[in-house]
C-alpha positions in Angstrom: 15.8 -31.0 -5.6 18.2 -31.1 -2.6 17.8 -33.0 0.2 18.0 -31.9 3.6 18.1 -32.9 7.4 15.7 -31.0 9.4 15.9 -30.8 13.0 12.7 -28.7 13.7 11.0 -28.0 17.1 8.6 -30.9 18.2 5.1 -30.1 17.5 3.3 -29.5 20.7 1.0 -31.8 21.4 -2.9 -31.2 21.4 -4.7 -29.9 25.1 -7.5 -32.0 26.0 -10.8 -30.5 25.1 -13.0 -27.9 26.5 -15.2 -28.8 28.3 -19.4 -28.7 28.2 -19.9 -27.0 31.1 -17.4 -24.5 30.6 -18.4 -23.5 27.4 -22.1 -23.3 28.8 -20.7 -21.2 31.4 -18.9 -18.8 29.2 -22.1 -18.2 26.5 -24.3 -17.8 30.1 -22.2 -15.1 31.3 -22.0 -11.1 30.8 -19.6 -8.3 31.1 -20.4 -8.1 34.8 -19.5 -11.9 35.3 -15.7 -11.4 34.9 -14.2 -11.4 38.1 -12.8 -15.3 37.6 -11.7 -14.1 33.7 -9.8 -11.6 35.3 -7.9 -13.8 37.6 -7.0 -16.3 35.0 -5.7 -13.0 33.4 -4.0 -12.2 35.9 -2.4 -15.5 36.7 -1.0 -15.7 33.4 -0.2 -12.4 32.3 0.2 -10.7 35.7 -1.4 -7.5 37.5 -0.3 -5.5 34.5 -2.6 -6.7 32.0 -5.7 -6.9 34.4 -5.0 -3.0 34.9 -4.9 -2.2 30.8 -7.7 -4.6 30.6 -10.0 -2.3 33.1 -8.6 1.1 31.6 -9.5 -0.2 28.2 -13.0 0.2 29.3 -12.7 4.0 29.5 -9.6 5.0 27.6 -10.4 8.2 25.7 -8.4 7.2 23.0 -9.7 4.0 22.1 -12.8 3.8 19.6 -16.1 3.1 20.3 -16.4 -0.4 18.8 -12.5 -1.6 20.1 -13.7 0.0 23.6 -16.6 -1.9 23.4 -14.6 -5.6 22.4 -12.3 -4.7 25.1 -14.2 -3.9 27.5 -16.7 -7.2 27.1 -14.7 -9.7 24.7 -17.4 -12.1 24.9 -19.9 -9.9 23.4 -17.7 -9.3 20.1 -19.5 -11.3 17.4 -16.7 -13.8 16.9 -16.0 -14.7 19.8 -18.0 -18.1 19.9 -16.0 -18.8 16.5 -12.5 -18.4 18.0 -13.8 -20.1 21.3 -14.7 -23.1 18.9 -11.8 -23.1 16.7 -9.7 -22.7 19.5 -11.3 -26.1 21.1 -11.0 -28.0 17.8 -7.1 -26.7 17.4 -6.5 -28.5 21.2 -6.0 -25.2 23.2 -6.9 -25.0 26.9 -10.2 -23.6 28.0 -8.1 -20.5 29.7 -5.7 -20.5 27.1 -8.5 -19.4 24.8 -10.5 -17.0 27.1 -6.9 -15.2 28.0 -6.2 -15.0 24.3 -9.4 -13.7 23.6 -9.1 -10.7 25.5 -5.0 -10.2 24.5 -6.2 -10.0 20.8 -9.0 -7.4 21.7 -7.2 -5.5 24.5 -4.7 -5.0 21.9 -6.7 -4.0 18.9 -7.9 -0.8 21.3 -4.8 -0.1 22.4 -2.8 0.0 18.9 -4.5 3.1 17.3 -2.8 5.0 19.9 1.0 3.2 19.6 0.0 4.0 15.7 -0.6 8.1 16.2 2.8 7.9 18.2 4.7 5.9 15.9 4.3 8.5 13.4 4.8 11.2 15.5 7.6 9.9 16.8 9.9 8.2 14.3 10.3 9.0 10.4 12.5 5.7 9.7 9.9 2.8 9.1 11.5 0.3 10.9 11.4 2.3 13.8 7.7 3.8 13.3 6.7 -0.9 12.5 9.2 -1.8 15.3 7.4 0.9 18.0 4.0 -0.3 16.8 4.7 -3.9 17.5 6.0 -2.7 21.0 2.3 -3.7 22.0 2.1 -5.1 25.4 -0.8 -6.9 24.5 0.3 -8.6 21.8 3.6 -9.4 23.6 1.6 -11.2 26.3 -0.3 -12.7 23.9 3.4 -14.6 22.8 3.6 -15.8 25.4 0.1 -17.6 26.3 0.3 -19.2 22.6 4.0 -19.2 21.5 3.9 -23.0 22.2 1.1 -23.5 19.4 2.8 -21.6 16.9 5.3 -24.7 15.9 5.0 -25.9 12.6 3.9 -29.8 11.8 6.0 -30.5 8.5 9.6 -30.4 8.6 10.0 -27.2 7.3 9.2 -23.3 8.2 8.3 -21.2 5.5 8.1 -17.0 4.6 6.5 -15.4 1.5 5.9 -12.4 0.4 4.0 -11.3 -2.8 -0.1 -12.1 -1.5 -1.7 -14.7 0.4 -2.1 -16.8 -2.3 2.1 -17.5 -1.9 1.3 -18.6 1.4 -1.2 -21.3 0.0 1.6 -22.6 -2.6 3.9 -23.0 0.4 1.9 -24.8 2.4 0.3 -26.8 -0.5 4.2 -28.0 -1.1 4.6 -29.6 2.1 5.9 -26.6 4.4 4.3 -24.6 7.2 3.9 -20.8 7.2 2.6 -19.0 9.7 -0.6 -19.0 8.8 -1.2 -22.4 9.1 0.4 -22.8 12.6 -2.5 -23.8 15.0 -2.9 -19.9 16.5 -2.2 -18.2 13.0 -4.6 -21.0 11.6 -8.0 -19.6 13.9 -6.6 -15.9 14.1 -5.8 -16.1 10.4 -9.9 -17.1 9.9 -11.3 -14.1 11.4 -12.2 -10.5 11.1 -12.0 -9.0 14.1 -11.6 -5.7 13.2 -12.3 -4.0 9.5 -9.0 -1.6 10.2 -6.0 -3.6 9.3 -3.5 -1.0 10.5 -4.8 -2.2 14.0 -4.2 -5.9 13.4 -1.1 -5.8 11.5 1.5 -5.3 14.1 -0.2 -8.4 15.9 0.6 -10.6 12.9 4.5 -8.8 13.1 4.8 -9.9 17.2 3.2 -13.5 16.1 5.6 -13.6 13.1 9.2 -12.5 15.6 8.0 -15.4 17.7 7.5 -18.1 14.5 10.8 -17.3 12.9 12.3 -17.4 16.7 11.0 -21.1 16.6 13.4 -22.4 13.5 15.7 -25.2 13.8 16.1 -26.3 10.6 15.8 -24.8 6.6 13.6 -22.1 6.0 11.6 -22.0 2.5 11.4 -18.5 1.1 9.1 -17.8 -1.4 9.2 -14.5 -3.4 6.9 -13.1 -6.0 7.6 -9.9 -5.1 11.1 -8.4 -3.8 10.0 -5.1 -1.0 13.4 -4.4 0.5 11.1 -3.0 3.4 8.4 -5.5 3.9 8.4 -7.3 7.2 9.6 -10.4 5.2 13.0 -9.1 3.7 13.4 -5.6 6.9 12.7 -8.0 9.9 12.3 -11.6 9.0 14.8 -12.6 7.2 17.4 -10.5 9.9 16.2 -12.1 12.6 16.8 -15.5 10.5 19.9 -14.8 10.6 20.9 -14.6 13.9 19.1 -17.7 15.1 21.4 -18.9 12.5 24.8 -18.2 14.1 23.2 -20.2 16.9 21.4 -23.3 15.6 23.8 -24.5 12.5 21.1 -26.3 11.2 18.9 -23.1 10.1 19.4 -22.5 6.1 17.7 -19.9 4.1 16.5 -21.9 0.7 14.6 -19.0 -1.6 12.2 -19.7 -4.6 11.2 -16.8 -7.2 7.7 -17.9 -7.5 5.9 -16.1 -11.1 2.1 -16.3 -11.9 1.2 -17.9 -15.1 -2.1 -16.8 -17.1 -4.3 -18.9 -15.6 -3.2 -18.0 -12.0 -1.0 -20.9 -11.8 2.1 -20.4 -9.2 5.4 -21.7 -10.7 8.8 -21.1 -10.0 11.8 -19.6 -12.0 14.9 -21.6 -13.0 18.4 -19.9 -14.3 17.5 -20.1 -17.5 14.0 -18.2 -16.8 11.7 -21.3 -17.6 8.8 -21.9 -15.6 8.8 -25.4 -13.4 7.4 -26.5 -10.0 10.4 -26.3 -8.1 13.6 -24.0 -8.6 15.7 -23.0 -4.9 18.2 -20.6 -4.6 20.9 -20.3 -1.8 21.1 -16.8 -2.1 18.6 -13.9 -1.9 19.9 -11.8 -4.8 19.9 -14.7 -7.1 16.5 -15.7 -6.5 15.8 -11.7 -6.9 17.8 -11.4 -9.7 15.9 -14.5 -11.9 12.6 -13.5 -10.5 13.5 -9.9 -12.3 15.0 -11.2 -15.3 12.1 -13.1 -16.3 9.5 -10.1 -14.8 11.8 -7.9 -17.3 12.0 -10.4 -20.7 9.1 -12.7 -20.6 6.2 -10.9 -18.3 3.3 -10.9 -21.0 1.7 -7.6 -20.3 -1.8 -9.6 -20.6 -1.2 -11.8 -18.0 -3.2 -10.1 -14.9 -1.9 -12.2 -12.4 1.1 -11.0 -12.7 0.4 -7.1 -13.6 0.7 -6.0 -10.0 4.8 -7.5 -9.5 5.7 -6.3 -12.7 4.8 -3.0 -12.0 6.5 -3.0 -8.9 9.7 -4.4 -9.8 9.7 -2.0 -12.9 9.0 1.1 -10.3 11.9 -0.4 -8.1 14.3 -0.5 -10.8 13.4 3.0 -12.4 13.9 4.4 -8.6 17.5 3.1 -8.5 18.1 4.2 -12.4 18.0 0.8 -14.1 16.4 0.4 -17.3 13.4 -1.4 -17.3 
């Protein structure tokens, strides 16, 4: 296993803790008790946000339930959950009530970015990169960009189901997911309609990879050419790595035994707990080598990437 010096961002350090009486204050106090909300809303994010905050209330294209979050955050039924996760993860009393409203002022204002994204572009990077243009979710970055730093030495990406994200973070490096604001927004519903989250976890995700200063862990179990991981990620990686010397892309073909176990692929297609690659089509090349010869069509946990890479493969006239 090679060895590497990492030269990360500092973690940021914890916010002191919210306090009774402003907690008290907050569960004591209604949609028409907002005024001081508004001005830390304003102070932080400026008079633009304040104004989408207020239009959210009435927007005709906005539905009913994200009018309704928008329009009173306090009254969605999560709220006291993020307010207390957000305590216990060290953020700042306004730090959490501006968030708040971010996340929900941007949840009713994506279906309409969505519609237009559609409309508008038929590439889809464009039609993902138009519906991240959120202005919510950019301000957002910038309340909690400082608490999405990473507290093991190394960043990592996956792609291939949240359980790759576990096995990441259960080998010692931090994904997104497990930064202190992916950690609490990662725990919550919000909203049933992913299409209305997911461009907030694509902002959150620009601003995480902009944040790496030393090796990057990639783990694969499945290879989308178009997924945010491999179309946005990995690009912007790149760049940050002309800049910071120090940035290296280390990939790992991770396959799912029988019994759900996550192990990864070495050259010779045997299963072990830790094979890296410097390259992206080498790990993508063993990952489908072993998919191709030793999948065992029984195995369930792996059903779902063998039928994708096989469906890949026949699309670009490969035998299978």
């Amino acid at each position: 296993m090679r060895k590497t010096v990492t030269h990360q961002a500092p973690v940021p350090q914890p916010a002191p803790r919210r306090r009774a009486q402003d907690t008290a204050r907050d569960l004591g106090a209604g949609a028409a008790a907002r005024p001081a909300e508004l001005a830390v809303l304003q102070r932080m994010v400026g008079n633009a946000a304040v104004t989408r905050r207020l239009q959210r209330q009435t927007g005709p294209d906005v539905g009913e339930e994200a009018r309704r979050n928008a329009a009173d955050p306090t009254a969605h039924g999560e709220w006291s959950t993020f307010r207390d996760m957000m305590a216990q993860a060290g953020f700042p009393a306004d730090v959490t009530d501006v968030a708040w409203q971010l996340v929900l002022g941007g949840i009713a204002e994506q279906g309409r970015l969505n519609d237009e994204a559609m409309t508008k572009f038929t590439v889809r990077q464009e039609q993902r990169d138009y519906r991240a243009s959120n202005s919510w979710y950019l301000e957002l970055v910038k309340v909690v960009g400082d608490y999405l730093g990473i507290d093991t030495p190394t960043m990592a990406l996956w792609s291939g189901g949240r359980e790759v994200s576990d096995y990441a973070r259960a080998k010692g490096h931090t994904p997104l997911e497990a930064t202190p604001f992916g950690g609490v927004v990662d725990k919550l519903t919000l909203i049933p309609d992913w299409k209305l989250k997911t461009p907030m976890w694509n902002v959150l995700s620009k601003a995480f990879v902009s944040r790496a200063r030393g090796p990057v862990h990639i783990f694969l179990r499945a290879y989308e050419p178009d997924s945010v991981l491999i179309a946005q990620e990995v690009p912007q990686l790149r760049v940050i790595m002309a800049l910071h010397p120090a940035v290296e892309l280390i990939w790992h073909p991770v396959y799912a035994a029988s019994d759900g176990t996550l192990m990864e692929v070495t050259k010779n297609l045997e299963l072990t707990s830790d094979a890296s690659y410097s390259t992206r089509d080498e790990s993508v090349q063993v990952l489908y080598d072993y998919l191709r010869l030793l999948h065992d069509p029984a195995n369930a946990h792996s059903r779902r990437a063998h039928a994708d890479m096989s469906a890949r493969l026949a699309a670009n006239g490969n035998p299978v």
